[in-house]
Backbone as CSV, one residue per row, in Angstrom:
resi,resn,N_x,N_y,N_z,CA_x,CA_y,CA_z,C_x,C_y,C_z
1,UNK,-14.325,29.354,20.915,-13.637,28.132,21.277,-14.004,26.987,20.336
2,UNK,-15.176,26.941,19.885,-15.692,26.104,19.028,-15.229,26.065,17.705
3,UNK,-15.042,27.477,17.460,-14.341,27.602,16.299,-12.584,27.158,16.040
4,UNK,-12.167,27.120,17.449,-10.570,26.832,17.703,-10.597,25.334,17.323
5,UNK,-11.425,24.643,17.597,-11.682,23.154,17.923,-11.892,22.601,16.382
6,UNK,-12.877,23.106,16.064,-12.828,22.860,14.570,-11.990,22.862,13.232
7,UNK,-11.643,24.300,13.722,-10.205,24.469,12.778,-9.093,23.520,13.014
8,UNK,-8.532,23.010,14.331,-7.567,22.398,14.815,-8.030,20.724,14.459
9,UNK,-9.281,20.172,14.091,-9.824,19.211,13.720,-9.390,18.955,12.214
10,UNK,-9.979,20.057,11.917,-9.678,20.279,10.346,-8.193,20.090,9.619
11,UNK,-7.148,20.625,10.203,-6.243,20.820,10.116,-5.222,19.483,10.253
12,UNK,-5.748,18.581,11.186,-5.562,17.354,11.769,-5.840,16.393,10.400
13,UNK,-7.193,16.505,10.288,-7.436,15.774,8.913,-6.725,15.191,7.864
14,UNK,-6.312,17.304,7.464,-6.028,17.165,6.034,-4.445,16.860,6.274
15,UNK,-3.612,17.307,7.506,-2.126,16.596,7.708,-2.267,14.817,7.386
16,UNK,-3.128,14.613,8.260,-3.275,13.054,8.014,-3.530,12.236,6.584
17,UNK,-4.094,13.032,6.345,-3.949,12.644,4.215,-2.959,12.996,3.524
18,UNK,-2.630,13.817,4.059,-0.984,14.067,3.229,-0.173,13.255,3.930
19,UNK,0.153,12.344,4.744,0.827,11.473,5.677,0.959,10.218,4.579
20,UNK,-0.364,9.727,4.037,-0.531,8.693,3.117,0.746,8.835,1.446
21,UNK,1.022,10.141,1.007,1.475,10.533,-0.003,3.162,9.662,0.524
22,UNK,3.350,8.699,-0.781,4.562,8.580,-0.397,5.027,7.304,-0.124
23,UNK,3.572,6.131,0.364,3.095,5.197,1.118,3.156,4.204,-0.094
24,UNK,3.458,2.725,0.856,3.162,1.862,-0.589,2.295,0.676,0.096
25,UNK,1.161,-0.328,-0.532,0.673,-1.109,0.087,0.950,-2.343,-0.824
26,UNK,0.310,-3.514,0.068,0.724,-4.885,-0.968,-0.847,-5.346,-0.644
27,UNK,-0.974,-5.651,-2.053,-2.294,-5.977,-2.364,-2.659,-7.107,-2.962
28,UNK,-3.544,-8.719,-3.133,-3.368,-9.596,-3.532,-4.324,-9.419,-4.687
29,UNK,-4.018,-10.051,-5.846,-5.240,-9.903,-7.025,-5.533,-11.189,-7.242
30,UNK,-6.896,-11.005,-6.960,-7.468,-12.653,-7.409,-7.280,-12.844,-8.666
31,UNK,-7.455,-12.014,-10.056,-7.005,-12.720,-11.272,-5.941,-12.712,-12.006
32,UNK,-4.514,-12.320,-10.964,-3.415,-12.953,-11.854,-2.889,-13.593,-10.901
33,UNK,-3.319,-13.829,-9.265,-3.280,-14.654,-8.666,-1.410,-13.961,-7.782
34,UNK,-1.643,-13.227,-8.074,-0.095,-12.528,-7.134,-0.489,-11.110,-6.804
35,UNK,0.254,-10.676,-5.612,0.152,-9.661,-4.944,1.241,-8.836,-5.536
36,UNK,0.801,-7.511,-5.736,1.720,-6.276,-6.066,1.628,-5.175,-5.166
37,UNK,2.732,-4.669,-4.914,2.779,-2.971,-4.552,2.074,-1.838,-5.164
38,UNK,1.310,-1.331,-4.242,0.635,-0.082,-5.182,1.041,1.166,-4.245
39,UNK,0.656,2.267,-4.640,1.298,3.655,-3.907,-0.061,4.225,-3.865
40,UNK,-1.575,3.119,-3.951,-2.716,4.645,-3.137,-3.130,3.299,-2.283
41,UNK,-4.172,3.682,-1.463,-4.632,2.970,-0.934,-5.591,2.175,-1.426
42,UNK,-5.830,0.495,-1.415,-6.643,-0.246,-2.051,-7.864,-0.310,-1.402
43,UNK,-9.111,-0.297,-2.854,-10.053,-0.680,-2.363,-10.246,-2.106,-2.881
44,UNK,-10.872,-3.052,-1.127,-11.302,-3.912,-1.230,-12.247,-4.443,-1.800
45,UNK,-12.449,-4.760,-2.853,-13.856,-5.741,-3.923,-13.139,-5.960,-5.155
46,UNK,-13.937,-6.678,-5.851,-13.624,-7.444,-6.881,-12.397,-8.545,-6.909
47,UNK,-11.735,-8.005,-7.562,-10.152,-9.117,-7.614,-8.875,-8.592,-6.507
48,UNK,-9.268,-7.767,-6.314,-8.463,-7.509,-5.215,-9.008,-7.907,-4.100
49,UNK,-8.290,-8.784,-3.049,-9.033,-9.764,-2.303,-8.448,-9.258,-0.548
50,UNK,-7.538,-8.794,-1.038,-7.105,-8.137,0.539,-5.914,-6.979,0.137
51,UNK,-5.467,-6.007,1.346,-4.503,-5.315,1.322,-3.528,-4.623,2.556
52,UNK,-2.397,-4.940,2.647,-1.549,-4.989,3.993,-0.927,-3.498,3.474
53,UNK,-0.613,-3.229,4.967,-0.020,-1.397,4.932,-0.453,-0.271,5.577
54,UNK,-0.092,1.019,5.583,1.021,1.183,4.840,2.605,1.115,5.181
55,UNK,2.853,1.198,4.082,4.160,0.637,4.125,5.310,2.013,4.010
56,UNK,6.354,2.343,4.965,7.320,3.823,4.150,7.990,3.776,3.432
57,UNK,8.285,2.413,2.699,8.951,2.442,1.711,8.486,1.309,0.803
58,UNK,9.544,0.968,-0.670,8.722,0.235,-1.427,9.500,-0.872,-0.696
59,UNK,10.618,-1.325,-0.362,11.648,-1.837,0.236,10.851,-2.751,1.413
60,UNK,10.224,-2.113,2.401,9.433,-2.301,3.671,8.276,-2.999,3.083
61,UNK,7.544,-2.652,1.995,6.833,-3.702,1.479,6.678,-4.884,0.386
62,UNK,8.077,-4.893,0.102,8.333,-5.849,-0.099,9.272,-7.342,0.600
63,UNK,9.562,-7.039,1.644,9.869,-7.716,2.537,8.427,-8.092,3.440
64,UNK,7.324,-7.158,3.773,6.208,-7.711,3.902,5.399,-8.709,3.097
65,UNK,5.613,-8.613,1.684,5.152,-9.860,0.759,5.516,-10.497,0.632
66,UNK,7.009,-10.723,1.460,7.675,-12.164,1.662,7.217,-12.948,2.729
67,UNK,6.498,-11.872,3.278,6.333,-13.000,4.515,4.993,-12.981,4.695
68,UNK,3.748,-12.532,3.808,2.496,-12.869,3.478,2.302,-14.509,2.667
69,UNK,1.838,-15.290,3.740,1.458,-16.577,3.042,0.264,-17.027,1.709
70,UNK,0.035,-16.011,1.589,-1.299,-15.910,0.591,-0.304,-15.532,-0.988
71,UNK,1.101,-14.623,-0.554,1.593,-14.481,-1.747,2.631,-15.084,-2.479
72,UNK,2.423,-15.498,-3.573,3.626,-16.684,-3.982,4.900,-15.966,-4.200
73,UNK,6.193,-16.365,-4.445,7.197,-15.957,-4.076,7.775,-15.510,-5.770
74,UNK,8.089,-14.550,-6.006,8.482,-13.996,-7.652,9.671,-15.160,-8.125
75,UNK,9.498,-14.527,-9.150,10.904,-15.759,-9.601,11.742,-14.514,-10.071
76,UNK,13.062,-15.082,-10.735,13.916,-13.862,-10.455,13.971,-12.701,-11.749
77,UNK,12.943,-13.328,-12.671,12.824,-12.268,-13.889,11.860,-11.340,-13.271
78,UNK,10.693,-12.077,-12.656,10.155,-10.479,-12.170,10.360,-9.558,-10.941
79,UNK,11.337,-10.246,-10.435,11.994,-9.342,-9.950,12.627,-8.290,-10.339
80,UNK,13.772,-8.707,-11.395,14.135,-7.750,-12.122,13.052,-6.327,-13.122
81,UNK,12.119,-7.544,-13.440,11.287,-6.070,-14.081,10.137,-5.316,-13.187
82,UNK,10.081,-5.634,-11.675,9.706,-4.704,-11.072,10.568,-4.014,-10.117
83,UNK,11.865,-4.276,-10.369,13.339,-3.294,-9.595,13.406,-2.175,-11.118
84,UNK,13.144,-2.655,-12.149,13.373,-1.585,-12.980,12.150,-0.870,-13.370
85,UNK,10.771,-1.107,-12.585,9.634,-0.571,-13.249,9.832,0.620,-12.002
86,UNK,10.577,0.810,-11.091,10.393,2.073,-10.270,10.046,1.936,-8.847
């Protein structure tokens, strides 16, 4: 039984990490002073000062960085070159 429990633990785990694949977060950088989308999960220290998510789409988090007050609002060139960076 112990062994049922474990395996079924196990199994739980590694579904749950593959759950993350796919995911996008918004992350603020203290030294260019704007928040970007990333696709792993952020670690908190250094210039990266916080991170909201996850997010199921890139779409879903970027409508979340509109409405994060910490992040300033793009202007419309970089918009364009992060609709065409993917």
């Amino acid at each position: 039984m112990k062994r049922l429990i474990f395996a079924c633990s196990l199994l739980l785990a590694s579904g749950t990490m593959s759950l993350a694949d796919g995911m996008f977060w918004v992350v603020g950088n203290r030294a260019t002073g704007k928040c970007n989308i990333v696709t792993s999960n952020p670690v908190i220290n250094g210039d990266i000062w916080f991170g909201d998510g996850p997010y199921k789409s890139k779409a879903d988090a970027k409508l979340a960085r509109s409405t994060i007050g910490a992040c300033p609002a793009l202007t419309p060139d970089e918009e364009k070159a992060e609709d065409s960076a993917g």
